[in-house]
C-alpha positions, 0 to 999 in steps of 0.5 A: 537462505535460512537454515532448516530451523527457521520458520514458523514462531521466531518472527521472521518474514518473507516476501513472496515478490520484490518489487517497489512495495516489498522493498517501501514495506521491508525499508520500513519495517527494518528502519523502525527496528522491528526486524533485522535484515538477516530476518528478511527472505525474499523470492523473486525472479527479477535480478533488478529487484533482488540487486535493489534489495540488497544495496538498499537492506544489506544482509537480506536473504534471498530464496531460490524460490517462492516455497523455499522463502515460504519455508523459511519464515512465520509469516509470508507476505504476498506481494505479486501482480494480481495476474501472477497471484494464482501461480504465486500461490500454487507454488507455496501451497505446500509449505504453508501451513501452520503459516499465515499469508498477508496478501497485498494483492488488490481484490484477491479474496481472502477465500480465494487466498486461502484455496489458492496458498493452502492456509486458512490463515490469511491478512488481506492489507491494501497499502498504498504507496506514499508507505515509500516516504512512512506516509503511507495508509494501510486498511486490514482484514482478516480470516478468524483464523489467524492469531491475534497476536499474530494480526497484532504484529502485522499491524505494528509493522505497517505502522512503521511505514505509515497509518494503519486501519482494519475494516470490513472485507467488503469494503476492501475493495472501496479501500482500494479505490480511494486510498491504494489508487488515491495517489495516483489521482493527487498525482493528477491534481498536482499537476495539473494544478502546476500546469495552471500555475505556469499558465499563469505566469510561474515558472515550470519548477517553481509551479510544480513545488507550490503544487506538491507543497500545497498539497502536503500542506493541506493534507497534513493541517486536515490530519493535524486539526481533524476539520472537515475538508469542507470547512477548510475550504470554507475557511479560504473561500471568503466572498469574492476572492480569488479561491472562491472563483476557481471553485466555481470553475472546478464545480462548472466543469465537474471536477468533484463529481469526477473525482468520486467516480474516479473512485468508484471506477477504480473499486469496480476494477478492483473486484473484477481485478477478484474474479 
């Protein structure tokens, strides 16, 4: 722990939480040296999680509790289950204010950060987990409480762990569908389009690597020449051809349109998951 002096302007942070995103966000954040490990408190109940932190970021801290590690640091990040949000909160309430919460929790309100934790200052962030390899995409928002300056140095830590963008708070639960449980969908995608290839003739491990670096492939040249996907797809499809033959599949059994209420699906979750 830190000592008595520790708190709210000298730039550290603390997690409330330690599992895979804590741990994806605080490799990060150290990694960019934007942070030392010393300047890291974290609390969690979990001896797994707290060994894993301390191999993985040496020099680390750790709190007894989620209100001492509060206590320790500027800015505490809430990175819990949504079920375990509200007695997360009620546990640091008294040590936070004059601090500010970023809140990673899926469909948690701002409003209902702020009643729960006792601050008014508080960042909702949706992350996602490719943030684990710093190619991530994080989507923001906030209270008009919270310092500019503060929001400022939010934003450039979650740069270091990949893409960051503000929106809306109403959008943060479409946020949340397409890019917090995107991952999740490729993942999918992947495989399946893995499986074809070993029905096709491919060996199992080959398949799986032409499916993973087909993907990377494709998501970076979209991110690199800023082409609509559309016109990608377009550009590969040319009359007759292999490409344009599976399309007609994907479109016949209703992949695309399966897709989008996947998403759909999931952002409904996400506000049931606020209420």
């Amino acid at each position: 722990m830190s000592g008595p002096g520790a708190g709210r302007d000298d730039g550290r942070i603390a997690f409330v939480g330690g599992g895979r995103m804590a741990l994806a966000l605080a490799e990060g954040f150290v990694a960019a040296g934007l942070l030392a490990a010393e300047e890291i408190t974290v609390s969690d109940p979990v001896e797994a999680a707290r060994r894993q932190l301390a191999e993985r970021l040496p020099g680390i801290r750790f709190a007894d509790n989620a209100a001492d590690a509060a206590r320790s640091a500027g800015v505490v990040w809430l990175a819990v289950k949504p079920q375990q949000a509200a007695a997360a909160g009620g546990q640091i309430a008294a040590a936070m204010p004059g601090r500010t919460l970023v809140s990673i929790v899926a469909g948690l309100s701002i409003a209902s950060l702020a009643e729960l934790a006792g601050t008014d200052r508080v960042i909702r962030v949706m992350p996602n987990t490719p943030c684990l390899v710093r190619r991530g995409v994080s989507v923001t928002c906030r209270s008009p409480a919270v310092d500019p300056a503060v929001a400022a140095r939010v934003h450039g830590l979650l740069g270091s762990v990949g893409h960051v963008h503000e929106a809306e708070e109403s959008q943060l639960d479409a946020v949340t569908g397409l890019s917090g449980s995107g991952p999740g969908f490729l993942a999918l995608v992947v495989e399946a389009l893995a499986e074809g290839g070993v029905q096709a003739g491919l060996p199992a491990p080959l398949a799986l690597c032409l499916a993973v670096q087909t993907l990377a492939g494709t998501g970076l040249l979209l991110e690199e020449t800023g082409e609509h996907p559309a016109v990608v797809r377009d550009r590969v499809a040319s009359p007759g051809g292999t490409t344009l033959a599976g399309l007609a599949v994907l479109t016949e059994r209703g992949v695309p349109a399966a897709l989008a209420a996947a998403v759909t699906a999931a952002a409904t979750r996400a506000r049931a998951l606020g209420r």
